[in-house]
Structure formats: structure tokens, C-alpha cells
MIPA-34256 format. One record per residue (C-alpha): residue number from 1; residue in three letters; x, y, z. Coordinates in nm, 2 decimals. Layout:
<atoms>
<atom nr="NUM" rest="Ala" xx="X" yy="Y" zz="Z"/>
...
</atoms>
This chain:
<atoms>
<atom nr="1" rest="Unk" xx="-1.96" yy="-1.17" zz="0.01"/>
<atom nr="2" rest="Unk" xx="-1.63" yy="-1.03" zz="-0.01"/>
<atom nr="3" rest="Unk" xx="-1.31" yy="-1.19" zz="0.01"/>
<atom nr="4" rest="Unk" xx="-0.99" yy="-1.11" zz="0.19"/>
<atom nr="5" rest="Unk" xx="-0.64" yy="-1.20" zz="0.09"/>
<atom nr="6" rest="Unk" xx="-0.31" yy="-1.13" zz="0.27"/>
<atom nr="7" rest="Unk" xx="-0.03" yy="-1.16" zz="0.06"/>
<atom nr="8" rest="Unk" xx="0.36" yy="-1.03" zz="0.14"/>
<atom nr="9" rest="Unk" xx="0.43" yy="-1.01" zz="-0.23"/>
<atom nr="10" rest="Unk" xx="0.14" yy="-0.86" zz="-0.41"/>
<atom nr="11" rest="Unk" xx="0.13" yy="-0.83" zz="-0.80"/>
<atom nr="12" rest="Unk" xx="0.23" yy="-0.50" zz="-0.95"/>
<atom nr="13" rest="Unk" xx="-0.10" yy="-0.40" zz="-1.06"/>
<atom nr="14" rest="Unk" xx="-0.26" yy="-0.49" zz="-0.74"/>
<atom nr="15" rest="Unk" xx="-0.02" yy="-0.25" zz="-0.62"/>
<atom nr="16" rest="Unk" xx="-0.07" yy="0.03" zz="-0.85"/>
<atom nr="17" rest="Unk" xx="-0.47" yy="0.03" zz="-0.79"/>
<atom nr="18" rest="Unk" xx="-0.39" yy="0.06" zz="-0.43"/>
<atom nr="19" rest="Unk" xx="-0.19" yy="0.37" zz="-0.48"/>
<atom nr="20" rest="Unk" xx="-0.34" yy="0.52" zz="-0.75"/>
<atom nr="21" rest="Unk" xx="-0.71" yy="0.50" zz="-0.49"/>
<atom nr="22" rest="Unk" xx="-0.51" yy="0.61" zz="-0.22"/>
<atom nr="23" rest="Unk" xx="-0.34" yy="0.90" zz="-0.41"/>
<atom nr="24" rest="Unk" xx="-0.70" yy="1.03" zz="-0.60"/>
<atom nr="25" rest="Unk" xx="-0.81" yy="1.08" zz="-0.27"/>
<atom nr="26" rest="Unk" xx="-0.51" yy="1.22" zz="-0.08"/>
<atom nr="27" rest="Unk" xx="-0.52" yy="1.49" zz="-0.34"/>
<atom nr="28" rest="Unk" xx="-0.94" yy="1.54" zz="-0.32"/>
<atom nr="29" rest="Unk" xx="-0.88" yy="1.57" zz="0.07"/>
<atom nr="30" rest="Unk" xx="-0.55" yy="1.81" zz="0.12"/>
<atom nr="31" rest="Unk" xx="-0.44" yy="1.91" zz="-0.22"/>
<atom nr="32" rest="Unk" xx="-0.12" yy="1.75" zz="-0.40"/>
<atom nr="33" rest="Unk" xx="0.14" yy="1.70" zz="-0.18"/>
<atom nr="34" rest="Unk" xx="0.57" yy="1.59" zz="-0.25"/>
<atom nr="35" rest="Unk" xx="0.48" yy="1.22" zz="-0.21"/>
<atom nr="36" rest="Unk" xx="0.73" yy="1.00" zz="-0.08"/>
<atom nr="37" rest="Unk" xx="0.72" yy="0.61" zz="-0.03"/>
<atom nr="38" rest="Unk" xx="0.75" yy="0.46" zz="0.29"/>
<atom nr="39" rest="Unk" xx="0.77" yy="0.08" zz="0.40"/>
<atom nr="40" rest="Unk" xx="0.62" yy="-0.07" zz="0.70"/>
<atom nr="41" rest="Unk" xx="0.85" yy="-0.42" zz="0.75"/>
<atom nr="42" rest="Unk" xx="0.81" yy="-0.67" zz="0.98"/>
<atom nr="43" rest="Unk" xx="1.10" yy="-0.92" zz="1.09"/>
<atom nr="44" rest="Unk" xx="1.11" yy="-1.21" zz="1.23"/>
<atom nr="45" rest="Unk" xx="1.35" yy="-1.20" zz="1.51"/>
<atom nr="46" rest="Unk" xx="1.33" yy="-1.51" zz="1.64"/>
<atom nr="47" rest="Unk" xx="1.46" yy="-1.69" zz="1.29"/>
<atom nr="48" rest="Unk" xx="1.68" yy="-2.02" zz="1.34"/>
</atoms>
């Protein structure tokens, strides 16, 4: 059975098998494109 993991700091090479997936099949599905990065952050507001 798999297993999930959530992790705010994953390790470099989990990272770079994410995007390296992500970017083999961006390119299969449109082509090559001017890839930019973008960051999704969430913030606790409520902090004391």
C-alpha cells in the first residue's frame, strides 16, 4: 500500500523528481514552454 508524507521542507532530490515528472510531461502535452517558478505559501495569521 502506498504511503503519503506531507512535509514543508522536502529534500532536494525529492524536489527535483517532482519537477523533472512534471516538466517531461508538460513538454509531451503542449510543447516546451519559458518555465517560470511559482510558490504557493501559506501563513499563519493567527501567530502569538
Amino acid at each position: 500500500m502506498p504511503e503519503f508524507e506531507l512535509t514543508a521542507s522536502p529534500l532536494p532530490e525529492e524536489l527535483a523528481v517532482i519537477i523533472d515528472a512534471l516538466s517531461a510531461f508538460n513538454n509531451a502535452d503542449v510543447g516546451p514552454s519559458d518555465r517560470r517558478s511559482l510558490a504557493v505559501l501559506i501563513r499563519n495569521t493567527t501567530a502569538r
